[in-house]
NUSEMI-658769 format. One line per 3 residues: number of its first residue (from 1); their letters; for each residue y, z, x of C-alpha. Coordinates in steps of 0.1 Angstrom, whole numbers, always signed. Layout:
BEGIN
NUM = a = Y/Z/X | ...
***
This chain:
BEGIN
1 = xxx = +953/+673/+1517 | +992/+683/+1510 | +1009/+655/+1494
4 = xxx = +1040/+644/+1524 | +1074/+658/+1522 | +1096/+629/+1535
7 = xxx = +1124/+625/+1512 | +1132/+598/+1490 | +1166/+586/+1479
10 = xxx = +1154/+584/+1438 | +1152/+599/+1411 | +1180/+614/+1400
13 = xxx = +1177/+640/+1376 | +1204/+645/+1354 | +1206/+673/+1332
16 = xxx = +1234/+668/+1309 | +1247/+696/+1282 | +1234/+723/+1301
19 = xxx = +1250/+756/+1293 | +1257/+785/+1316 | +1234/+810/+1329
22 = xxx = +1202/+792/+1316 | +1170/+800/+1341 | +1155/+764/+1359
25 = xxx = +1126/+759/+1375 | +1122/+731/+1397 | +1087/+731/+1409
28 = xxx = +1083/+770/+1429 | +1121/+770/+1431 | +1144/+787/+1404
31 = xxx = +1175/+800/+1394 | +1204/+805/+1368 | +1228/+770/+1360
34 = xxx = +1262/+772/+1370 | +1291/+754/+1351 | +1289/+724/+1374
37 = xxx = +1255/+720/+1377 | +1246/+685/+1365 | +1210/+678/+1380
40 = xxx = +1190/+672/+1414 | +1184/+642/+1433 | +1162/+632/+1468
43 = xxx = +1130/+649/+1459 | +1101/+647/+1484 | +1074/+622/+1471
46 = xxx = +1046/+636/+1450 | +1049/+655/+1414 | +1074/+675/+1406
49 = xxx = +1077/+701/+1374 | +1109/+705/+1360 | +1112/+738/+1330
52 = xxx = +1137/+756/+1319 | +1143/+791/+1297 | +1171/+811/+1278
55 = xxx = +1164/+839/+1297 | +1143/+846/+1330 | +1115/+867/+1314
58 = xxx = +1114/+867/+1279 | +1118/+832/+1264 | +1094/+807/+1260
61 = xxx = +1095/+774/+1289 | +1097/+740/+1285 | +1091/+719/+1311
64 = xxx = +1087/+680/+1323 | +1058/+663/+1350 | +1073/+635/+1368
67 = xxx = +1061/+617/+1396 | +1076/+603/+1431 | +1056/+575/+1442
70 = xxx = +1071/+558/+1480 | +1047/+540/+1487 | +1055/+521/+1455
73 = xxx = +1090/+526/+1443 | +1085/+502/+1413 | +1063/+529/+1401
76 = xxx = +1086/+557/+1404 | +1117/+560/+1376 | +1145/+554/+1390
79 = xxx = +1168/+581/+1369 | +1157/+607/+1342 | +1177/+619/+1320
82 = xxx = +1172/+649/+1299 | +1197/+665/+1277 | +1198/+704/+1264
85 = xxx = +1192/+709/+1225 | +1214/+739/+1213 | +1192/+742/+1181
88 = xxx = +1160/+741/+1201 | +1172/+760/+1228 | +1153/+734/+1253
91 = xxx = +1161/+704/+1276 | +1149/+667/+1257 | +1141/+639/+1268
94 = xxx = +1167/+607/+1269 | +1146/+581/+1260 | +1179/+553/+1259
97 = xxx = +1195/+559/+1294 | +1227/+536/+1295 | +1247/+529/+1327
100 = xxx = +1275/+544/+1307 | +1259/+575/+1309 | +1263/+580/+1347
103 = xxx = +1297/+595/+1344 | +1280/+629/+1337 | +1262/+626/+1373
106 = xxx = +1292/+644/+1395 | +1273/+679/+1404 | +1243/+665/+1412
109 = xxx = +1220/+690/+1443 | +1201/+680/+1467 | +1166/+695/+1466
112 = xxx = +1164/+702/+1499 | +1198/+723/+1495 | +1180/+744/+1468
115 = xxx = +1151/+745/+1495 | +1173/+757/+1519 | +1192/+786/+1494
118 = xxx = +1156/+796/+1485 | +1143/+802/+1521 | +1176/+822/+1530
121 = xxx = +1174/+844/+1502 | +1142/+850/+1512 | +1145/+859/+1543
124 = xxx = +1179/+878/+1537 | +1162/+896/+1508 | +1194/+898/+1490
127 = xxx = +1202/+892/+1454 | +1213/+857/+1446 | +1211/+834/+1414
130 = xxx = +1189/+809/+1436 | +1149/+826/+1432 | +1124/+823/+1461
133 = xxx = +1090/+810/+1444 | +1077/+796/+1474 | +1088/+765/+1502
136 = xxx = +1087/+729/+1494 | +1052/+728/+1519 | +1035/+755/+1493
139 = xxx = +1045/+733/+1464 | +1027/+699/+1481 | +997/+722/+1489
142 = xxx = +995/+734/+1452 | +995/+700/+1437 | +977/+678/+1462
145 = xxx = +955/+665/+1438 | +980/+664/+1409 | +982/+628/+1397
148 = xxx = +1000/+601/+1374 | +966/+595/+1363 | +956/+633/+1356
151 = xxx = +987/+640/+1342 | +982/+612/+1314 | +950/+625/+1308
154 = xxx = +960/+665/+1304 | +996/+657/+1286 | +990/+640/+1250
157 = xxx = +1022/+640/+1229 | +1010/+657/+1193 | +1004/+627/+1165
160 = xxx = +1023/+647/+1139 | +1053/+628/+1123 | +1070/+663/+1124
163 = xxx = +1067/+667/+1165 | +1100/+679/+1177 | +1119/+650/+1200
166 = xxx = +1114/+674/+1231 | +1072/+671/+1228 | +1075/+638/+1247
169 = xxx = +1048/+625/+1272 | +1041/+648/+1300 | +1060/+676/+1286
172 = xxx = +1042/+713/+1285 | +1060/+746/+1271 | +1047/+782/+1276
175 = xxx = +1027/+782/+1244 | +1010/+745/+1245 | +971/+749/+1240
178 = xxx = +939/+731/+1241 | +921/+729/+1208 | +896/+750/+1224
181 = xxx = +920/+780/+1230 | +942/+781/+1198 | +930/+804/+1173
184 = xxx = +924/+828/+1208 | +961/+831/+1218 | +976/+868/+1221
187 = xxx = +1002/+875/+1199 | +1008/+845/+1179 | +1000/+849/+1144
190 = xxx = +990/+812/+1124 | +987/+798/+1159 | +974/+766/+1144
193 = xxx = +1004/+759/+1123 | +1027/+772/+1148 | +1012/+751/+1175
196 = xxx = +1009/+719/+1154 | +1040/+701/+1170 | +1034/+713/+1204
199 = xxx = +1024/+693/+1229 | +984/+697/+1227 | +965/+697/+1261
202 = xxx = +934/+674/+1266 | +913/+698/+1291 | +881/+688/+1304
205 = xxx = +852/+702/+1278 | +838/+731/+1297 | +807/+753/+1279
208 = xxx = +793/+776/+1303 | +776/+790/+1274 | +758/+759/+1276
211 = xxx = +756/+740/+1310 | +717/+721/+1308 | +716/+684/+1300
214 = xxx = +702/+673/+1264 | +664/+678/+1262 | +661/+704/+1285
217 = xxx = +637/+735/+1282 | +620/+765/+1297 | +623/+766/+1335
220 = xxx = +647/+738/+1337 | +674/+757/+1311 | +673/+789/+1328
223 = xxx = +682/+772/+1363 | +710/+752/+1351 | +719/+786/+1334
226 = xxx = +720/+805/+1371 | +729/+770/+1391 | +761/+748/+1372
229 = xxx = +753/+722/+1396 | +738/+698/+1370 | +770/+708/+1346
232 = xxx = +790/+700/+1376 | +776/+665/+1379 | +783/+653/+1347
235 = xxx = +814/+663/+1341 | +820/+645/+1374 | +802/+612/+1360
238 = xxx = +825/+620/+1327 | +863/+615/+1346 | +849/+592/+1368
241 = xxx = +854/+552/+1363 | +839/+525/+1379 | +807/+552/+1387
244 = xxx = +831/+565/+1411 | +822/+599/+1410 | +852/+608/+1438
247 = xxx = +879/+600/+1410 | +860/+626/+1391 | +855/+657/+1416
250 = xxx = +891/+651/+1424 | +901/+654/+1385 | +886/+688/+1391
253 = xxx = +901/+695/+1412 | +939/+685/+1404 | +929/+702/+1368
256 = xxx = +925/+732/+1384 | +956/+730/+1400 | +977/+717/+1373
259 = xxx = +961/+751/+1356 | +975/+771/+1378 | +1008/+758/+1382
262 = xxx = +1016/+764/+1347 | +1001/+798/+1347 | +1024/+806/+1380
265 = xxx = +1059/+786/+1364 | +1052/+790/+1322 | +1028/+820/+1318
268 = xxx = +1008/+795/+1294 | +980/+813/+1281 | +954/+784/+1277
271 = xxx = +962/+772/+1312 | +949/+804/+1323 | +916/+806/+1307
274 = xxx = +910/+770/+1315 | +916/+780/+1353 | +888/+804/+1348
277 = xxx = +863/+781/+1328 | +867/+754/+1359 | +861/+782/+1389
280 = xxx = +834/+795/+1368 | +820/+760/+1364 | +823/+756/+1404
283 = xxx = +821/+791/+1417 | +784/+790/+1399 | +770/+763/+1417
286 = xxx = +742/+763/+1445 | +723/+733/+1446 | +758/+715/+1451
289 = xxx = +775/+734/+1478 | +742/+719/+1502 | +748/+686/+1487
292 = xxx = +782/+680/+1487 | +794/+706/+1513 | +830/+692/+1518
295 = xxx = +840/+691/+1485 | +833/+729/+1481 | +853/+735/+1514
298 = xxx = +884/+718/+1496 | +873/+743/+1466 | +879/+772/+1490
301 = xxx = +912/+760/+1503 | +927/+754/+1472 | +920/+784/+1458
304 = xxx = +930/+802/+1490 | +962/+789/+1487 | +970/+796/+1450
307 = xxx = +958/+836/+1460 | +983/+831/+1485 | +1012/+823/+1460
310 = xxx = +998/+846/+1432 | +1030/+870/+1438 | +1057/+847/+1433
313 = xxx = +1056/+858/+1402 | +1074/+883/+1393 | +1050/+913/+1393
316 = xxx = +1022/+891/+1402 | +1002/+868/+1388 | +972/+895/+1385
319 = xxx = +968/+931/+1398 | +943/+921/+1421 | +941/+963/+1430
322 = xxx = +926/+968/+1399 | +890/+962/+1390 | +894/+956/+1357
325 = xxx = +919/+924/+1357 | +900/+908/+1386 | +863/+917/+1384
328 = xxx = +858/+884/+1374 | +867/+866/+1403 | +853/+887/+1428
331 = xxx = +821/+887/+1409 | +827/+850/+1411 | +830/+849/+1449
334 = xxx = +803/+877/+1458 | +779/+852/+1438 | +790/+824/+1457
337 = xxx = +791/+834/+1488 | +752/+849/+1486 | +746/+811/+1475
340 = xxx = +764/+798/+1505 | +745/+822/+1528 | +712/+815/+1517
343 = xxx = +719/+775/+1522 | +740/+770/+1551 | +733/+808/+1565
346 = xxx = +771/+817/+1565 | +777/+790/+1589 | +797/+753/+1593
349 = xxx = +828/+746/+1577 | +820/+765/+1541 | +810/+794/+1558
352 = xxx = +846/+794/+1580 | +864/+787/+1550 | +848/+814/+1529
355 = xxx = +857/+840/+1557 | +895/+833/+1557 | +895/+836/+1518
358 = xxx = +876/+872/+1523 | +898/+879/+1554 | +932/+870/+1532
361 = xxx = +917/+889/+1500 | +910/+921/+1524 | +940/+924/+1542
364 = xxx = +964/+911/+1511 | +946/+933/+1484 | +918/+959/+1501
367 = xxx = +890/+932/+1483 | +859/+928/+1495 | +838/+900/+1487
370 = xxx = +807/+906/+1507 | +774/+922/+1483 | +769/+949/+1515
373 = xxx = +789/+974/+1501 | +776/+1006/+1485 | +766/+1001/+1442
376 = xxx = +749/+1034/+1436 | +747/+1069/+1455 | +746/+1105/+1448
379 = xxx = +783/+1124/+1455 | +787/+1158/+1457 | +808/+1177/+1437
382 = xxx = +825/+1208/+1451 | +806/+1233/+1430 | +778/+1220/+1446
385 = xxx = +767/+1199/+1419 | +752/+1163/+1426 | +761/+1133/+1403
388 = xxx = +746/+1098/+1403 | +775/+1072/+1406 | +775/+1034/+1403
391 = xxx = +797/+1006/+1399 | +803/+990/+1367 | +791/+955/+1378
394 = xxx = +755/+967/+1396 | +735/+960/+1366 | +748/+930/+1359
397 = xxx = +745/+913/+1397 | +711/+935/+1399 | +701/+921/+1360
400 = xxx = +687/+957/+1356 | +699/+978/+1323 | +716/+956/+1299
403 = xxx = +716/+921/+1322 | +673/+932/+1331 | +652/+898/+1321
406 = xxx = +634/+904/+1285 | +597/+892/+1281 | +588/+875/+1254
409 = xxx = +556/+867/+1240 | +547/+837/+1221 | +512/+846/+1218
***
Protein backbone atom coordinates (compact mmCIF):
# COMPACT_ATOMS: atom_id res chain seq x y z
CA UNK A 1 0.00 0.00 0.00
CA UNK A 2 2.60 3.05 -1.18
CA UNK A 3 1.50 6.19 0.42
CA UNK A 4 0.37 8.71 -2.97
CA UNK A 5 2.90 11.03 -4.49
CA UNK A 6 0.69 13.96 -5.59
CA UNK A 7 2.33 17.08 -4.51
CA UNK A 8 1.33 19.45 -2.01
CA UNK A 9 1.97 23.19 -2.00
CA UNK A 10 3.16 23.08 2.13
CA UNK A 11 5.47 22.69 4.13
CA UNK A 12 8.24 24.69 3.67
CA UNK A 13 11.29 23.61 5.07
CA UNK A 14 13.58 26.14 5.89
CA UNK A 15 16.90 25.46 6.94
CA UNK A 16 18.50 28.57 8.06
CA UNK A 17 22.45 28.95 9.18
CA UNK A 18 23.43 26.18 7.09
CA UNK A 19 27.00 26.13 6.26
CA UNK A 20 28.69 24.92 3.16
CA UNK A 21 29.47 21.49 2.08
CA UNK A 22 27.40 19.88 4.90
CA UNK A 23 25.79 16.26 3.71
CA UNK A 24 21.56 16.31 3.70
CA UNK A 25 19.39 13.73 3.50
CA UNK A 26 15.95 14.26 2.54
CA UNK A 27 14.23 11.05 2.83
CA UNK A 28 16.54 8.42 0.04
CA UNK A 29 17.73 11.68 -1.52
CA UNK A 30 21.08 13.33 -0.53
CA UNK A 31 23.73 15.66 -1.16
CA UNK A 32 26.35 18.41 -0.07
CA UNK A 33 24.59 22.28 0.72
CA UNK A 34 25.50 24.87 -1.48
CA UNK A 35 25.90 28.59 -0.29
CA UNK A 36 22.32 29.35 -1.38
CA UNK A 37 20.64 26.58 -0.23
CA UNK A 38 17.97 27.70 2.16
CA UNK A 39 15.37 24.62 2.40
CA UNK A 40 12.80 22.54 0.30
CA UNK A 41 9.22 23.01 -0.25
CA UNK A 42 6.16 20.87 -2.24
CA UNK A 43 6.79 17.50 -0.79
CA UNK A 44 4.55 14.65 -1.87
CA UNK A 45 2.09 13.71 1.11
CA UNK A 46 3.14 11.04 3.51
CA UNK A 47 6.40 11.20 6.00
CA UNK A 48 9.22 12.55 5.24
CA UNK A 49 12.93 12.26 7.10
CA UNK A 50 14.96 15.13 7.11
CA UNK A 51 19.11 14.39 8.61
CA UNK A 52 22.02 15.94 8.16
CA UNK A 53 25.96 15.22 8.81
CA UNK A 54 29.45 17.07 8.93
CA UNK A 55 30.78 14.74 6.67
CA UNK A 56 29.12 11.99 4.30
CA UNK A 57 30.61 8.89 6.08
CA UNK A 58 32.02 9.53 9.22
CA UNK A 59 29.91 11.84 11.48
CA UNK A 60 27.21 11.02 13.45
CA UNK A 61 23.26 12.09 11.75
CA UNK A 62 20.68 13.93 13.11
CA UNK A 63 17.62 13.88 11.67
CA UNK A 64 13.67 15.14 11.87
CA UNK A 65 10.10 12.83 11.10
CA UNK A 66 7.49 15.09 9.79
CA UNK A 67 4.37 14.34 8.32
CA UNK A 68 2.29 15.67 5.11
CA UNK A 69 -1.21 14.99 5.64
CA UNK A 70 -3.71 16.33 2.29
CA UNK A 71 -6.41 14.97 3.06
CA UNK A 72 -6.29 17.22 6.20
CA UNK A 73 -4.17 20.25 5.76
CA UNK A 74 -5.04 21.54 9.37
CA UNK A 75 -3.08 18.62 10.39
CA UNK A 76 -0.02 19.19 8.41
CA UNK A 77 2.56 22.27 9.72
CA UNK A 78 2.42 24.68 7.57
CA UNK A 79 6.41 25.81 7.78
CA UNK A 80 9.32 24.18 9.75
CA UNK A 81 11.95 25.74 10.68
CA UNK A 82 15.14 24.40 11.82
CA UNK A 83 18.34 26.19 12.28
CA UNK A 84 22.10 24.68 12.29
CA UNK A 85 24.03 24.72 15.79
CA UNK A 86 27.79 25.48 15.10
CA UNK A 87 28.60 24.07 18.71
CA UNK A 88 26.59 20.96 18.08
CA UNK A 89 27.39 20.61 14.71
CA UNK A 90 23.48 19.64 14.04
CA UNK A 91 20.26 21.27 12.59
CA UNK A 92 17.63 22.39 15.84
CA UNK A 93 14.53 22.78 15.98
CA UNK A 94 12.74 26.50 15.84
CA UNK A 95 10.27 26.10 18.18
CA UNK A 96 9.11 30.32 17.86
CA UNK A 97 8.69 30.69 14.05
CA UNK A 98 7.88 34.53 13.50
CA UNK A 99 6.66 35.90 10.12
CA UNK A 100 9.70 38.03 10.40
CA UNK A 101 11.64 35.08 9.94
CA UNK A 102 10.63 34.45 6.27
CA UNK A 103 13.11 36.72 4.85
CA UNK A 104 15.73 33.77 5.10
CA UNK A 105 13.26 31.64 2.59
CA UNK A 106 14.91 32.92 -0.90
CA UNK A 107 16.75 29.52 -2.03
CA UNK A 108 14.19 27.46 -1.23
CA UNK A 109 14.13 23.69 -3.88
CA UNK A 110 11.52 22.04 -5.01
CA UNK A 111 11.64 18.27 -4.02
CA UNK A 112 10.72 17.18 -7.07
CA UNK A 113 13.81 19.18 -8.63
CA UNK A 114 16.08 17.18 -6.26
CA UNK A 115 14.01 14.10 -7.51
CA UNK A 116 14.74 14.87 -10.84
CA UNK A 117 18.89 15.66 -10.21
CA UNK A 118 18.83 12.35 -8.33
CA UNK A 119 17.30 10.19 -11.25
CA UNK A 120 19.83 11.92 -13.82
CA UNK A 121 22.74 11.33 -11.91
CA UNK A 122 21.69 8.08 -11.82
CA UNK A 123 21.20 7.26 -14.98
CA UNK A 124 24.23 9.44 -16.20
CA UNK A 125 26.35 7.63 -13.61
CA UNK A 126 28.39 10.67 -13.24
CA UNK A 127 29.81 12.39 -10.19
CA UNK A 128 27.55 15.15 -8.84
CA UNK A 129 26.99 16.70 -5.23
CA UNK A 130 23.18 15.50 -5.64
CA UNK A 131 23.29 11.39 -4.34
CA UNK A 132 20.99 8.80 -5.92
CA UNK A 133 19.43 6.86 -2.73
CA UNK A 134 16.51 5.79 -4.47
CA UNK A 135 13.12 7.57 -6.47
CA UNK A 136 10.43 9.35 -4.58
CA UNK A 137 8.00 5.93 -5.51
CA UNK A 138 10.78 3.72 -3.38
CA UNK A 139 10.56 6.17 -0.49
CA UNK A 140 6.42 5.88 -0.36
CA UNK A 141 6.93 2.05 -0.63
CA UNK A 142 9.40 2.03 2.30
CA UNK A 143 7.21 3.99 4.60
CA UNK A 144 3.68 2.96 3.78
CA UNK A 145 2.81 2.21 7.06
CA UNK A 146 4.87 4.96 8.78
CA UNK A 147 2.47 7.04 10.76
CA UNK A 148 1.83 10.34 12.96
CA UNK A 149 0.62 7.94 15.39
CA UNK A 150 3.71 5.43 15.22
CA UNK A 151 6.02 8.00 15.10
CA UNK A 152 4.68 9.47 18.55
CA UNK A 153 4.94 6.24 19.85
CA UNK A 154 8.76 5.29 18.69
CA UNK A 155 10.12 9.10 19.22
CA UNK A 156 10.09 10.13 23.05
CA UNK A 157 12.04 13.29 23.75
CA UNK A 158 14.66 12.20 26.86
CA UNK A 159 13.13 13.66 30.42
CA UNK A 160 16.56 14.91 31.45
CA UNK A 161 16.74 18.65 32.26
CA UNK A 162 20.21 18.49 30.52
CA UNK A 163 18.71 17.21 26.93
CA UNK A 164 20.31 19.26 24.27
CA UNK A 165 17.63 21.74 22.40
CA UNK A 166 18.10 19.61 19.21
CA UNK A 167 16.50 16.15 21.08
CA UNK A 168 13.05 17.62 20.27
CA UNK A 169 9.95 15.38 19.49
CA UNK A 170 10.35 13.12 16.58
CA UNK A 171 14.00 13.78 16.27
CA UNK A 172 16.43 10.48 15.89
CA UNK A 173 20.44 10.71 15.52
CA UNK A 174 22.73 7.82 14.55
CA UNK A 175 23.44 6.81 18.05
CA UNK A 176 19.70 7.01 19.65
CA UNK A 177 18.92 3.61 21.44
CA UNK A 178 16.21 1.64 23.11
CA UNK A 179 16.81 0.93 26.71
CA UNK A 180 17.01 -2.53 25.61
CA UNK A 181 20.09 -2.08 23.31
CA UNK A 182 22.26 0.41 25.24
CA UNK A 183 24.87 -1.14 27.21
CA UNK A 184 25.13 -3.52 23.70
CA UNK A 185 26.31 -0.71 21.33
CA UNK A 186 29.71 -1.18 19.37
CA UNK A 187 32.21 1.15 20.11
CA UNK A 188 30.78 3.47 22.57
CA UNK A 189 32.35 3.36 25.85
CA UNK A 190 29.75 4.63 29.08
CA UNK A 191 26.99 4.24 26.52
CA UNK A 192 24.53 5.00 29.32
CA UNK A 193 25.90 8.31 30.28
CA UNK A 194 26.70 9.16 26.83
CA UNK A 195 23.25 8.30 25.57
CA UNK A 196 21.37 10.01 28.52
CA UNK A 197 20.31 13.14 26.45
CA UNK A 198 19.62 11.36 23.34
CA UNK A 199 16.59 10.96 22.10
CA UNK A 200 15.57 7.47 23.67
CA UNK A 201 13.40 5.10 21.37
CA UNK A 202 10.22 3.43 22.78
CA UNK A 203 10.41 -0.02 20.55
CA UNK A 204 7.85 -2.55 20.96
CA UNK A 205 9.10 -5.15 23.87
CA UNK A 206 10.21 -8.11 21.88
CA UNK A 207 11.71 -11.42 23.96
CA UNK A 208 12.14 -14.23 21.68
CA UNK A 209 13.93 -15.75 24.44
CA UNK A 210 10.60 -15.95 25.85
CA UNK A 211 7.55 -15.86 23.48
CA UNK A 212 4.61 -18.33 25.65
CA UNK A 213 1.92 -16.46 27.52
CA UNK A 214 2.02 -16.43 31.47
CA UNK A 215 1.16 -19.90 32.99
CA UNK A 216 2.26 -21.82 30.26
CA UNK A 217 4.12 -25.27 30.51
CA UNK A 218 5.36 -28.45 28.89
CA UNK A 219 3.92 -29.01 25.45
CA UNK A 220 2.36 -25.71 25.16
CA UNK A 221 5.96 -23.79 25.90
CA UNK A 222 7.87 -25.67 23.49
CA UNK A 223 5.30 -24.86 20.62
CA UNK A 224 5.16 -21.25 21.24
CA UNK A 225 9.04 -21.69 21.36
CA UNK A 226 9.05 -23.30 17.49
CA UNK A 227 5.53 -21.21 16.42
CA UNK A 228 5.67 -17.05 17.63
CA UNK A 229 2.25 -17.04 16.53
CA UNK A 230 0.84 -16.64 20.06
CA UNK A 231 3.83 -13.93 20.76
CA UNK A 232 2.55 -12.47 17.58
CA UNK A 233 -0.96 -12.00 18.84
CA UNK A 234 -0.35 -10.24 21.76
CA UNK A 235 1.79 -7.90 20.91
CA UNK A 236 -0.84 -7.24 18.30
CA UNK A 237 -3.63 -6.89 21.20
CA UNK A 238 -0.78 -4.62 23.03
CA UNK A 239 -0.62 -1.56 20.07
CA UNK A 240 -4.01 -2.12 19.36
CA UNK A 241 -6.96 0.36 20.77
CA UNK A 242 -10.39 0.00 20.76
CA UNK A 243 -9.67 -4.23 20.41
CA UNK A 244 -8.66 -3.22 17.01
CA UNK A 245 -6.14 -5.64 16.43
CA UNK A 246 -5.51 -4.01 12.61
CA UNK A 247 -4.08 -0.72 14.25
CA UNK A 248 -1.77 -3.27 15.89
CA UNK A 249 -0.43 -5.56 12.98
CA UNK A 250 -0.02 -2.37 11.15
CA UNK A 251 2.29 -0.88 14.05
CA UNK A 252 4.31 -3.85 13.10
CA UNK A 253 4.51 -3.32 10.48
CA UNK A 254 5.43 0.55 10.06
CA UNK A 255 8.04 -0.39 13.10
CA UNK A 256 9.64 -2.46 10.94
CA UNK A 257 9.85 -0.03 8.47
CA UNK A 258 10.72 2.91 10.41
CA UNK A 259 13.70 0.34 11.57
CA UNK A 260 14.92 0.13 8.47
CA UNK A 261 14.87 3.52 7.33
CA UNK A 262 17.19 4.60 9.94
CA UNK A 263 19.44 1.75 9.47
CA UNK A 264 19.48 2.69 5.46
CA UNK A 265 19.77 6.87 6.14
CA UNK A 266 21.66 6.93 9.97
CA UNK A 267 23.47 3.61 10.36
CA UNK A 268 21.71 3.52 13.89
CA UNK A 269 22.77 0.50 15.59
CA UNK A 270 19.58 -0.31 17.74
CA UNK A 271 17.34 0.25 14.76
CA UNK A 272 19.07 -2.53 13.28
CA UNK A 273 18.80 -5.12 15.90
CA UNK A 274 15.19 -4.18 16.45
CA UNK A 275 14.66 -4.91 12.66
CA UNK A 276 15.84 -8.36 13.33
CA UNK A 277 13.93 -8.99 16.73
CA UNK A 278 10.49 -7.97 14.71
CA UNK A 279 11.35 -10.42 11.41
CA UNK A 280 12.42 -12.90 13.86
CA UNK A 281 9.12 -12.40 15.82
CA UNK A 282 7.21 -12.77 12.29
CA UNK A 283 9.44 -14.88 10.14
CA UNK A 284 8.83 -17.55 13.15
CA UNK A 285 5.31 -17.87 12.86
CA UNK A 286 3.15 -20.94 11.43
CA UNK A 287 -0.08 -21.11 12.94
CA UNK A 288 -0.49 -17.36 11.71
CA UNK A 289 0.47 -17.36 8.17
CA UNK A 290 -2.99 -19.95 7.68
CA UNK A 291 -4.85 -17.63 9.75
CA UNK A 292 -4.13 -14.39 8.74
CA UNK A 293 -2.65 -15.12 5.24
CA UNK A 294 -2.83 -11.46 3.83
CA UNK A 295 -1.07 -9.87 6.36
CA UNK A 296 2.01 -12.18 5.88
CA UNK A 297 1.80 -11.39 2.11
CA UNK A 298 2.19 -7.61 3.00
CA UNK A 299 5.18 -9.08 5.34
CA UNK A 300 6.83 -10.40 2.17
CA UNK A 301 6.43 -7.28 0.14
CA UNK A 302 7.82 -5.10 2.46
CA UNK A 303 10.64 -6.81 3.09
CA UNK A 304 11.13 -7.52 -0.62
CA UNK A 305 11.26 -4.05 -1.17
CA UNK A 306 13.79 -2.93 1.58
CA UNK A 307 16.22 -6.07 -0.02
CA UNK A 308 15.58 -4.16 -2.99
CA UNK A 309 17.06 -0.77 -1.64
CA UNK A 310 19.66 -2.49 0.62
CA UNK A 311 22.55 -1.02 -1.74
CA UNK A 312 21.79 2.46 -1.68
CA UNK A 313 23.97 2.47 0.77
CA UNK A 314 27.16 3.06 0.17
CA UNK A 315 28.74 -0.45 0.23
CA UNK A 316 25.54 -1.99 1.03
CA UNK A 317 23.54 -2.36 3.71
CA UNK A 318 24.85 -6.10 4.32
CA UNK A 319 27.10 -8.36 2.25
CA UNK A 320 24.37 -10.54 1.40
CA UNK A 321 27.46 -12.89 -0.58
CA UNK A 322 28.66 -13.78 2.63
CA UNK A 323 27.27 -16.45 4.88
CA UNK A 324 28.36 -15.16 7.86
CA UNK A 325 26.56 -11.51 7.87
CA UNK A 326 23.31 -12.95 6.47
CA UNK A 327 22.83 -16.54 7.77
CA UNK A 328 20.32 -15.18 9.84
CA UNK A 329 17.93 -14.16 7.48
CA UNK A 330 18.08 -16.88 5.12
CA UNK A 331 17.74 -19.17 7.96
CA UNK A 332 14.87 -17.02 8.71
CA UNK A 333 13.27 -17.47 5.26
CA UNK A 334 14.21 -21.23 4.65
CA UNK A 335 12.18 -21.73 7.98
CA UNK A 336 9.45 -19.86 6.77
CA UNK A 337 8.92 -20.88 3.70
CA UNK A 338 8.89 -24.93 4.85
CA UNK A 339 5.98 -23.46 7.18
CA UNK A 340 4.24 -21.86 4.31
CA UNK A 341 4.55 -25.04 2.21
CA UNK A 342 3.28 -27.36 4.61
CA UNK A 343 0.02 -25.02 5.16
CA UNK A 344 -0.86 -23.54 1.98
CA UNK A 345 1.47 -26.21 -0.12
CA UNK A 346 3.48 -23.33 -1.85
CA UNK A 347 0.45 -22.05 -3.30
CA UNK A 348 -2.05 -18.65 -3.36
CA UNK A 349 -0.88 -15.39 -2.82
CA UNK A 350 1.95 -16.21 0.02
CA UNK A 351 3.26 -18.83 -1.98
CA UNK A 352 3.62 -16.10 -5.25
CA UNK A 353 4.89 -13.64 -3.05
CA UNK A 354 7.56 -15.86 -1.39
CA UNK A 355 8.74 -16.90 -4.97
CA UNK A 356 9.59 -13.33 -6.17
CA UNK A 357 11.47 -12.65 -2.82
CA UNK A 358 13.57 -16.06 -3.67
CA UNK A 359 13.65 -15.13 -7.39
CA UNK A 360 14.96 -11.36 -6.44
CA UNK A 361 17.48 -12.87 -3.66
CA UNK A 362 18.86 -15.51 -6.42
CA UNK A 363 19.39 -13.42 -9.17
CA UNK A 364 20.42 -10.13 -6.97
CA UNK A 365 22.83 -12.17 -4.57
CA UNK A 366 23.27 -16.10 -5.81
CA UNK A 367 20.81 -16.93 -2.38
CA UNK A 368 18.85 -19.59 -2.25
CA UNK A 369 16.09 -19.92 0.11
CA UNK A 370 14.62 -23.29 -0.62
CA UNK A 371 15.89 -26.36 2.20
CA UNK A 372 16.49 -28.72 -1.29
CA UNK A 373 19.93 -27.93 -1.50
CA UNK A 374 22.82 -30.19 -0.55
CA UNK A 375 23.92 -29.96 3.74
CA UNK A 376 26.30 -32.88 3.94
CA UNK A 377 28.32 -35.05 1.22
CA UNK A 378 31.60 -36.74 0.85
CA UNK A 379 34.22 -34.57 -1.65
CA UNK A 380 37.05 -35.81 -3.07
CA UNK A 381 40.18 -34.52 -2.62
CA UNK A 382 42.85 -34.79 -5.38
CA UNK A 383 45.08 -37.21 -3.58
CA UNK A 384 42.41 -39.28 -3.58
CA UNK A 385 41.34 -38.70 -0.13
CA UNK A 386 37.54 -38.40 0.86
CA UNK A 387 36.40 -35.80 3.38
CA UNK A 388 32.90 -35.46 5.08
CA UNK A 389 31.68 -31.82 4.46
CA UNK A 390 28.64 -29.94 5.86
CA UNK A 391 27.25 -26.69 6.22
CA UNK A 392 27.45 -24.77 9.29
CA UNK A 393 23.69 -24.36 9.77
CA UNK A 394 22.62 -28.39 9.18
CA UNK A 395 22.61 -29.17 12.76
CA UNK A 396 20.87 -26.49 13.84
CA UNK A 397 17.73 -26.73 11.08
CA UNK A 398 18.30 -30.77 11.48
CA UNK A 399 18.49 -30.13 15.67
CA UNK A 400 21.10 -32.94 15.49
CA UNK A 401 24.72 -32.19 17.38
CA UNK A 402 24.53 -29.25 19.53
CA UNK A 403 20.63 -28.06 18.56
CA UNK A 404 19.64 -32.49 19.03
CA UNK A 405 16.53 -32.47 21.67
CA UNK A 406 17.93 -33.59 25.32
CA UNK A 407 15.80 -36.09 27.38
CA UNK A 408 15.22 -35.52 30.62
CA UNK A 409 13.98 -37.59 33.28
CA UNK A 410 12.00 -36.57 36.16
CA UNK A 411 11.60 -39.98 37.41
Amino acid sequence: MASSTRLHSEPTLVLQALPPKIFVGIDLFSFTSSPSFRGLTTFPSGPHFIYTGTDASLSIRHGYWFQINPSSPATSPERLVYRWNTDLECLEQVQDVRDSDRASEPGLISYSDIAAASSRQYENDRSSDVGAGGTVQQWADLTSYVTQGLLDRLLVPSSSPNRPVYAAPHHISSVSSAAVDVEHIPGLSSSESQLENESSLNFLPIDLKRTWRDGAIGRERTESVLDTSWYLSHLMDSLSTNGDRKLGAAQILGELQFCFVAVLTLANWSCLQQWKRVLGLLLRCRKAVGEIEGYFVEVLRVLRLQMECCEAVEGGLFEFKEEGSTGWLRSLLSGFKEGVDQVHEGKGPLGEEIEKLEVFMKETYGWEVSRNILKRGLLDLEDGERVEMDMNSADEEDETGDYAPVIVDLG
